[in-house]
GUKE-810651 format. One line per 8 residues: number of its first residue (from 1); their letters; for each residue z negated, x, y negated of C-alpha. Coordinates in nm, 3 decimals. Layout:
N
NUM	a	Z:X:Y | ...
***
This chain:
210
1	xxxxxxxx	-16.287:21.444:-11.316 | -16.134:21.236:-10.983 | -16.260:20.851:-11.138 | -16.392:20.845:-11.504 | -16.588:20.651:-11.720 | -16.628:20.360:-11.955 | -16.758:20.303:-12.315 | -16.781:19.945:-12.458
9	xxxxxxxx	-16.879:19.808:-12.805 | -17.239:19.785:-12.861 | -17.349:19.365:-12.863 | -17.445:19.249:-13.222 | -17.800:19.280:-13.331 | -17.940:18.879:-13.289 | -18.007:18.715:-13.552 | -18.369:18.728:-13.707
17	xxxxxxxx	-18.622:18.421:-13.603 | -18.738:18.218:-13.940 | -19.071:18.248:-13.713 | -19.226:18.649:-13.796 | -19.436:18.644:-13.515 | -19.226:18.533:-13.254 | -19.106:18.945:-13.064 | -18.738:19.061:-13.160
25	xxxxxxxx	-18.537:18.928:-12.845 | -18.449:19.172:-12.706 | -18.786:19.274:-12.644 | -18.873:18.912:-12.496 | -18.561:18.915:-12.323 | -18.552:19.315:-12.169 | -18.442:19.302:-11.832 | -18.689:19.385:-11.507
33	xxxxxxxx	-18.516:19.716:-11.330 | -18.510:19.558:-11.026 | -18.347:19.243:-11.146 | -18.089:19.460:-11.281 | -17.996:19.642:-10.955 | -17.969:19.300:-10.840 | -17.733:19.168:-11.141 | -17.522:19.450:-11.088
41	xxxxxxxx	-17.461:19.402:-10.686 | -17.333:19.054:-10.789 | -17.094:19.127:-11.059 | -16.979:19.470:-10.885 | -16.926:19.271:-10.552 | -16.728:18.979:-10.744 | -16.484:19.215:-10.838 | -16.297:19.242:-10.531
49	xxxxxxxx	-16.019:19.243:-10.757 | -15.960:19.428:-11.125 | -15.714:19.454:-11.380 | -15.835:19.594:-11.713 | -15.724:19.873:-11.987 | -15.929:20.124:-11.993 | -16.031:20.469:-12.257 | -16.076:20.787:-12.117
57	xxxxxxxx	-16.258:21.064:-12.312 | -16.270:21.374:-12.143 | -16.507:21.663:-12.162 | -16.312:21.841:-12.387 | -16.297:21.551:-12.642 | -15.951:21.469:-12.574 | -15.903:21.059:-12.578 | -15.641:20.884:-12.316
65	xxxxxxxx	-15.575:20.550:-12.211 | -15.377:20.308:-11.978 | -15.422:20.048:-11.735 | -15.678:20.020:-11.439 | -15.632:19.855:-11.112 | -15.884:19.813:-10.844 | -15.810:19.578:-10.456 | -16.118:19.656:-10.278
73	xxxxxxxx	-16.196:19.778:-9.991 | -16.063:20.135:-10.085 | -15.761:20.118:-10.286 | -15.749:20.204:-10.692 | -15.474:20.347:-10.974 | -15.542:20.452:-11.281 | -15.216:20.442:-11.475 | -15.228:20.633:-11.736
81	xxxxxxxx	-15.020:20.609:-12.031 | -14.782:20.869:-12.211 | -14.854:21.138:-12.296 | -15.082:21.200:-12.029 | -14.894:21.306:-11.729 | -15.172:21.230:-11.514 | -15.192:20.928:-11.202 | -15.464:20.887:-11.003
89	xxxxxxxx	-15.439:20.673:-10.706 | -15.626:20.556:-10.420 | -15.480:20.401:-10.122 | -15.833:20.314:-9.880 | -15.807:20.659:-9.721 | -15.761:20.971:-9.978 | -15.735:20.999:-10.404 | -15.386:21.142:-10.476
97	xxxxxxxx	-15.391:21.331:-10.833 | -15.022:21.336:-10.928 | -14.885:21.529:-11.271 | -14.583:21.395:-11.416 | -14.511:21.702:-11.633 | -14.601:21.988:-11.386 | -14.469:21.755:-11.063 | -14.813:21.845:-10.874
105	xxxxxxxx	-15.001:21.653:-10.623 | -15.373:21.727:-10.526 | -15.534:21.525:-10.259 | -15.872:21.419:-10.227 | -16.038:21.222:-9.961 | -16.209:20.920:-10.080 | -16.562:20.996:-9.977 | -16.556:21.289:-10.246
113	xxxxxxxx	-16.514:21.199:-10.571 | -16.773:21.035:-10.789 | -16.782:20.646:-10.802 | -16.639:20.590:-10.432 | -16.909:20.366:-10.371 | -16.741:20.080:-10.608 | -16.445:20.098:-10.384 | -16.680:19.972:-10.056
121	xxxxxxxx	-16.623:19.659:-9.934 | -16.982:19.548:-9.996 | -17.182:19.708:-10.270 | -17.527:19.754:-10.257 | -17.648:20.053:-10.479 | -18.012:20.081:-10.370 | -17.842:20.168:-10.017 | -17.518:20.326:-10.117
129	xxxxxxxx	-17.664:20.640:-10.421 | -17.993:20.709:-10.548 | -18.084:20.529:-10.782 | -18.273:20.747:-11.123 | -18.333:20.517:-11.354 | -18.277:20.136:-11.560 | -18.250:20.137:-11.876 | -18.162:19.945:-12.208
137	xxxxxxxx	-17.991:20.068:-12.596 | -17.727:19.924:-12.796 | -17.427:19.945:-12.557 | -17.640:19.759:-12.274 | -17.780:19.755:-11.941 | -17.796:20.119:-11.810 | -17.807:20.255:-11.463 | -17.834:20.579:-11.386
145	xxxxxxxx	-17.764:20.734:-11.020 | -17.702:21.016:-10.859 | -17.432:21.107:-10.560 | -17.480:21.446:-10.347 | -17.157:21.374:-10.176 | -16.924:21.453:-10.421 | -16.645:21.722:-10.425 | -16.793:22.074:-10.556
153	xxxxxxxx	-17.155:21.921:-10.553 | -17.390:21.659:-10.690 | -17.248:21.445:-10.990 | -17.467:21.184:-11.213 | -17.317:20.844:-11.297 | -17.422:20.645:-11.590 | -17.318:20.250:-11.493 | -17.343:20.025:-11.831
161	xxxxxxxx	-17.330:19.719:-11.805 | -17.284:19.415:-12.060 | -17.687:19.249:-12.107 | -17.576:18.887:-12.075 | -17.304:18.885:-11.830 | -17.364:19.216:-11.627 | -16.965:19.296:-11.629 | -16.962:19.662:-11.615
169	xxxxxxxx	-16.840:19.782:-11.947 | -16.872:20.164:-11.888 | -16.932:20.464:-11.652 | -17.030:20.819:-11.791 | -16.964:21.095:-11.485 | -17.133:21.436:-11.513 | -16.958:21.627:-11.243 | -17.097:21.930:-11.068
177	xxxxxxxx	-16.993:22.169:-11.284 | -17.185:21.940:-11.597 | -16.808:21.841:-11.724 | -16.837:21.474:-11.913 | -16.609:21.162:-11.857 | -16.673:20.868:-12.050 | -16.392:20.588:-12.001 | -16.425:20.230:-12.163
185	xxxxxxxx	-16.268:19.860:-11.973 | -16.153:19.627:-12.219 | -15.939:19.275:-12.121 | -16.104:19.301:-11.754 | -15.895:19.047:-11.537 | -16.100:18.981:-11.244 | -15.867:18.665:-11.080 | -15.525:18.841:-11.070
193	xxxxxxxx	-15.415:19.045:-10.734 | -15.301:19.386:-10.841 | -14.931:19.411:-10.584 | -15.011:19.661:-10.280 | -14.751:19.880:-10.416 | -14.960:20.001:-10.668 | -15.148:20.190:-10.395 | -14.897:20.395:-10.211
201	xxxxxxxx	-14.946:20.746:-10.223 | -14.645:20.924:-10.193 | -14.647:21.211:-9.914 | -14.274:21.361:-10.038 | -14.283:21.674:-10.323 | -14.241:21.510:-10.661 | -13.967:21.550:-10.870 | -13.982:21.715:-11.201
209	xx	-13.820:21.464:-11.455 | -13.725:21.726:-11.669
***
């Protein structure tokens, strides 16, 4: 519920080898597990910064989207764009859960929602969750953990990650209550500096705009 998830387009299917004996590739090519905890350290720990758009799908089916923004250690915003009402922001401290329409704000600390790892200064998931499985299908690389810290309970994260370049494409959230979040990155800008403003929370009441 607090940070979401992220579904990206399945890779084509290679093309098929003249050669019939030669293995499909992406049998020859399948990834060790252990290579791809290491793949994924590298790319998550390039990303100090982050720009992309992102697609939310909650657990009740219901598709959102907006703009992502990530300045690690700590801080985060998902912007999301009308007519969701909802902001979610994180400034290095807590998660501030602002409505628009209802003029709420819930407060989190950081160290309780799901995915608070990727907001460490140095990511190393083998040290940071527990780590259930590797796997490969059509969408690519997945990794599949488990945090006991999080708010209400236990939540299981699904990291996907593209097969040739290891960005991260996607994260699927079970959260202790077995609601689903899948939300989707697309245009990822990894070189521009998101503006510190982005991650002030706000400690006045919020105004209802209507």
């Amino acid at each position: 519920l607090l940070l979401c998830a992220i579904s990206a387009h399945a890779q084509p299917a290679p093309a098929q080898s003249a050669k019939p004996a030669k293995p499909p590739a992406s049998a020859a090519e399948k990834i060790a597990p252990d290579a791809a905890v290491e793949r994924a350290n590298a790319y998550l720990n390039s990303a100090t910064n982050l720009i992309a758009d992102f697609v939310q799908v909650g657990a009740d089916g219901r598709r959102s989207e907006g703009k992502l923004y990530v300045r690690r250690p700590g801080r985060l915003r998902f912007e999301y764009a009308q007519p969701a009402a909802l902001e979610i922001v994180a400034d290095g401290t807590s998660v501030a859960i602002r409505d628009r329409k209802l003029a709420t704000q819930d407060m989190y600390f950081i160290n309780q929602t799901p995915l608070k790892f990727l907001l460490k200064e140095r990511i190393d998931l083998r040290r940071d969750v527990k780590i259930l499985g590797v796997s490969e299908n059509k969408s690519g690389v997945v990794i599949s953990i488990e945090d006991k810290a999080t708010f209400g309970g236990t939540s299981l994260i699904k990291l996907i990650f593209d097969p040739k370049t290891f960005a991260l494409k996607q994260w699927h959230v079970t959260d202790p209550q077995g609601y689903e979040t899948l939300v989707s990155l697309f245009n990822t800008d990894l070189a521009q500096v998101p503006d510190s403003a982005l991650f002030r929370i706000s400690n006045e009441r919020m105004l209802n705009p209507n």
